[in-house]
N, C-alpha and C positions, 0 to 999 in steps of 0.2 A: 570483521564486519565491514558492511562496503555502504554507502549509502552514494542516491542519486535524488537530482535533485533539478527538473524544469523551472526554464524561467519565460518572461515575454518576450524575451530577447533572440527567442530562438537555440537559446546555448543549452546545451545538457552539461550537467556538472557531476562529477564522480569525485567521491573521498575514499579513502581507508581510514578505521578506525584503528589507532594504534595506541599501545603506551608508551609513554617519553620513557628515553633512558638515560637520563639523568639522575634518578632516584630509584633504584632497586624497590625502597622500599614504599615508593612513593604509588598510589593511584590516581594517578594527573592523568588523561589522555588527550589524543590529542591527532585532529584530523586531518591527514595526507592526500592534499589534491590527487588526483590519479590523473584527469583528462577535463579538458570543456571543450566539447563540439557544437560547432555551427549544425545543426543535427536537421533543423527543421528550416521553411520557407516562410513562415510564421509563428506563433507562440506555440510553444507547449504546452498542454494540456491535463496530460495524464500520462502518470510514469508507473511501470513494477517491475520488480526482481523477483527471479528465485534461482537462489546457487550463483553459480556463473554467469545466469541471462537474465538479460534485462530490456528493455520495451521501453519504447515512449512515442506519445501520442499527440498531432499538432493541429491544429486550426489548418494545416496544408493537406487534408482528406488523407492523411500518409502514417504507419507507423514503422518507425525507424528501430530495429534489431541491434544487439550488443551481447560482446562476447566481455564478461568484467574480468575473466582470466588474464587475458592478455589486453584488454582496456583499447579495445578495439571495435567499430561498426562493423556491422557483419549483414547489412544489406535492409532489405525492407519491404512491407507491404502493402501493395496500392489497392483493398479491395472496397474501400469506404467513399462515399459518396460527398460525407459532410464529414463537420470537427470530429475527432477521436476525442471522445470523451471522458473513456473510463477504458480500463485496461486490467486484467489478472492473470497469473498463472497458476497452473496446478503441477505439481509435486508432491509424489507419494510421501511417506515417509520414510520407505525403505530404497528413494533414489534420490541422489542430492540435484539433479537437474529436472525443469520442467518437463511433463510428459504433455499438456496441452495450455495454450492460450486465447482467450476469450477479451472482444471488445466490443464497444458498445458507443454509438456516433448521437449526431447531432440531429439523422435522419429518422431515429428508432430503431436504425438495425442493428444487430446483436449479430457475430461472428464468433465461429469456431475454429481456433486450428490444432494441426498437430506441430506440434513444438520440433520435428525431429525428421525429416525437415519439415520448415515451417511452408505446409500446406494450410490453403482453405476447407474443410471440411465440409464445413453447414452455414449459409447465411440464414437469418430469417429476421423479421421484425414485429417485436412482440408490443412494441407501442405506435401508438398514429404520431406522436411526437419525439422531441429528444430524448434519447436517455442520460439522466442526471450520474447516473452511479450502477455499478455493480457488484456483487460480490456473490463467491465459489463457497459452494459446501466444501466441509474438508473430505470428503468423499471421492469430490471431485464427480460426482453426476447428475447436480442442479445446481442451477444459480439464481441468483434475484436481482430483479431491476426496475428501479427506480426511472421517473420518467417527467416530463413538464406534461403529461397530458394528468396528470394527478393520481397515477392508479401504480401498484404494485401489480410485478409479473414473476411467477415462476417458469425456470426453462429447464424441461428435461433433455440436459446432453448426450445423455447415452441415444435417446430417437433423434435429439436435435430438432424440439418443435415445443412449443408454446405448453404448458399444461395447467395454467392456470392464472386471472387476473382480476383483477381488483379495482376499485376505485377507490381511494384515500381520503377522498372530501380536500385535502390541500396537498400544495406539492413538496415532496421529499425529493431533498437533495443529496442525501448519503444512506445506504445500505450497509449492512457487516453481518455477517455470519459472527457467533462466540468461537470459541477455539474448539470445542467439542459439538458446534452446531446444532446445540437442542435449545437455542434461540439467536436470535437475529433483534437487530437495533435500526433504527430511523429516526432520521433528523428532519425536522422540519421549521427550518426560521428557527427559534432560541430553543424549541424543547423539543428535548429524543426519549421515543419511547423502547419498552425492551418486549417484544412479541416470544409468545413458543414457537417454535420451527413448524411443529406439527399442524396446530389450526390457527397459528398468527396471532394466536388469543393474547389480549395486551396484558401486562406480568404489572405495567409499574412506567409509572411518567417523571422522567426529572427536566426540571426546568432552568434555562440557560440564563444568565442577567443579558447573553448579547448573544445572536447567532451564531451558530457554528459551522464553521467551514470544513474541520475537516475530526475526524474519530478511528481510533484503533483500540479492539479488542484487548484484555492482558489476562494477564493468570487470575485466577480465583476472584471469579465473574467482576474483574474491575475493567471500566470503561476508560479511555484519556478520551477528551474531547479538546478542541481550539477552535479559536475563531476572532470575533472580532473583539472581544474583551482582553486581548494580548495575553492570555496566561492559559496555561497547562490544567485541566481539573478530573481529578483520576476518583469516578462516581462506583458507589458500589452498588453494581444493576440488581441483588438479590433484596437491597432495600430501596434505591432507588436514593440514597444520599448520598452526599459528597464523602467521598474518604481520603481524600488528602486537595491542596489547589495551589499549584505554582503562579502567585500574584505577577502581574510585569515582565514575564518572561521574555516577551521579546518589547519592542518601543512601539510596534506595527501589527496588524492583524496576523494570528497564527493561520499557516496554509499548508502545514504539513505536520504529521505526527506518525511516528513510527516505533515502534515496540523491539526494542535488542535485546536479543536474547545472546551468552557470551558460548563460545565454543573454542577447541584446542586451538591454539596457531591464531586465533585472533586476540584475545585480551584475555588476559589470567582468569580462572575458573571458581575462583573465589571473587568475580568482582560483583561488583551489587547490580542490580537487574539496571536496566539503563533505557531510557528513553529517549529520543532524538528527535528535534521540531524544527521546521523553518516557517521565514515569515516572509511578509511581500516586501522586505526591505532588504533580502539578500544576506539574512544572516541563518544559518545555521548552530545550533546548538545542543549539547548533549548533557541530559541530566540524571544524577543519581536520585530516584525518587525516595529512599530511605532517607536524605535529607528534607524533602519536603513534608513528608509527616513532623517533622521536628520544628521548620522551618517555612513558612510559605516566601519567601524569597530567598533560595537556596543559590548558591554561583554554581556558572554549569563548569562540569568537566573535562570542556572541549566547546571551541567554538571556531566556525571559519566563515567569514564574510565573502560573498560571491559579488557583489554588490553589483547584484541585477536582482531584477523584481521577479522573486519567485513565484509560481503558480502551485509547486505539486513536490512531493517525497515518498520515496519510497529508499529499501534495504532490506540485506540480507545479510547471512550468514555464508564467511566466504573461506576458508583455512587457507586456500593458499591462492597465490596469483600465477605459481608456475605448475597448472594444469592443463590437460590434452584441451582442444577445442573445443565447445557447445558440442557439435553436431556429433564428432566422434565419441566424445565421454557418453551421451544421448547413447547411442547404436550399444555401445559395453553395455553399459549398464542396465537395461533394457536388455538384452540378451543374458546376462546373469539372472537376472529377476524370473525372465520365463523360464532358464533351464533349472532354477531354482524350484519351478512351480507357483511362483508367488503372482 
């Protein structure tokens, strides 16, 4: 598992998640810098991964490309006007690298590329102001996006144009698709509601003791949320209450939260589902959340201080670091798939 992690500072910060081998029978883990680059010309913004590649987005109109196989920049793209503010990629299920990448600026416009090589597709802008947030059906053929002009937008990417918009009455600053996409969540100031995919229709309102900054979907419709209340709190969207809440977890407001899921070659297959947060104080942490149902200040299972002021987190799932390059593993795999018929 690799996680990455912007900061003000300009740096992008790379770990691998590992076990200590110190204890065979121990589950301690425990996070291996990979890389920090001077990535950007001002702050980072908004980062993502998937598989091998990863993204990140700065207040320099610029997003900077990464190959995490070989932990290496791999170039970059100038098509954005203003800040890179939100950032995704899409990957099938049956390809472990992205097939397309989608951003979303300070100006309203919303970009399409192909991941393979990373072309522009489709620009368009589906808001008259910034967009705060986006997020990919898992389908991978619309997306939603959040805006300061106060309104919800759907984008169909297969046409690559607008098909649908909204006004919100106040402004959402975080989007999310569920993992099976038959709803989507919004955050606004301390309360996030959970909509149906289909007509938006609101399911269920939970409400925050203190803004949230940032939200990642989990297994069996549970929400984690952070923000400024410094703690972890994992909501159950089919009732709309809390099912577990990591008190304290970090000293400083939560600005990142990312959901691990464990796979071969990364951490043993029996570990317990694991969650990963960073705050603006430059610490990163990994937590077992079956300790926090037992426990609301649980010790994390890993932790590594960057000690710069983080902005943004993002990770994936990675088995190995000695693979072919993005663009070539891209071209195979992608030509398996079509001769495959898939």
């Amino acid at each position: 598992m690799s996680l990455i992690a912007g900061s003000y500072e300009k740096f992008l910060w790379g770990f691998k998640l590992k076990p200590q081998n110190t204890d065979p029978n121990s589950k301690t883990l425990t996070l291996i810098p990979l890389f920090s680059y001077p990535s950007h010309l001002s702050a980072i913004t908004s980062v993502a991964t998937a598989g091998p590649a990863a993204a990140s987005g700065g207040s320099d109109d610029t997003i900077q490309l990464y190959d995490l196989s070989h932990a290496t920049s791999v170039g970059s793209l100038n098509d954005h006007a203003a800040t890179v503010t939100a950032l995704s990629f899409f990957a099938p299920p049956n390809l472990s690298v992205p097939l397309n990448l989608v951003s979303g600026d300070a100006d309203g416009t919303f970009c399409i590329y192909e991941a393979d090589p990373f072309v522009l597709l489709k620009s368009l802008k589906p808001h008259r102001k910034a967009i705060n947030d986006l997020s990919l059906h898992p389908s991978g053929k619309l997306a939603l996006t959040v805006g300061k002009d106060e309104c919800l937008a759907m984008i169909n990417l297969v046409r690559g144009r607008r098909s649908f918009y909204c006004r919100l009455g106040k402004e959402a600053s975080l989007v999310d698709f569920n993992g099976s996409g038959d709803k989507f969540y919004l955050a606004t100031e301390e309360k996030v509601t959970v909509h149906e995919a289909e007509d938006a229709k609101l399911v269920c309102e939970m409400e925050n003791p203190k803004r949230v900054l940032c939200a990642e979907p989990g297994e069996n419709g549970l929400l984690f949320t952070g923000g400024e209340d410094r703690g972890i709190t994992a909501w159950d969207t089919n009732t709309g209450k809390v099912a577990y809440h990591i008190e304290d977890a970090h000293s400083t407001r939560v600005k990142g939260i990312v959901v691990l899921k464990s796979s071969s070659g990364d951490v043993d297959n029996e570990d317990p589902y694991l969650v990963a947060s960073g705050s603006s104080d430059g610490v990163i942490r990994v937590w077992d959340v079956r300790m926090a149902v037992k426990d609301n200040k649980p010790n994390p299972l890993a932790e590594a201080n960057t000690k710069s002021r983080l902005t943004c987190l993002a990770g994936s799932s990675l088995k190995s670091f000695k693979q072919p390059q993005v663009g070539k593993r891209v071209q195979k795999e992608k030509h398996d798939a079509a001769k495959d018929g898939k």
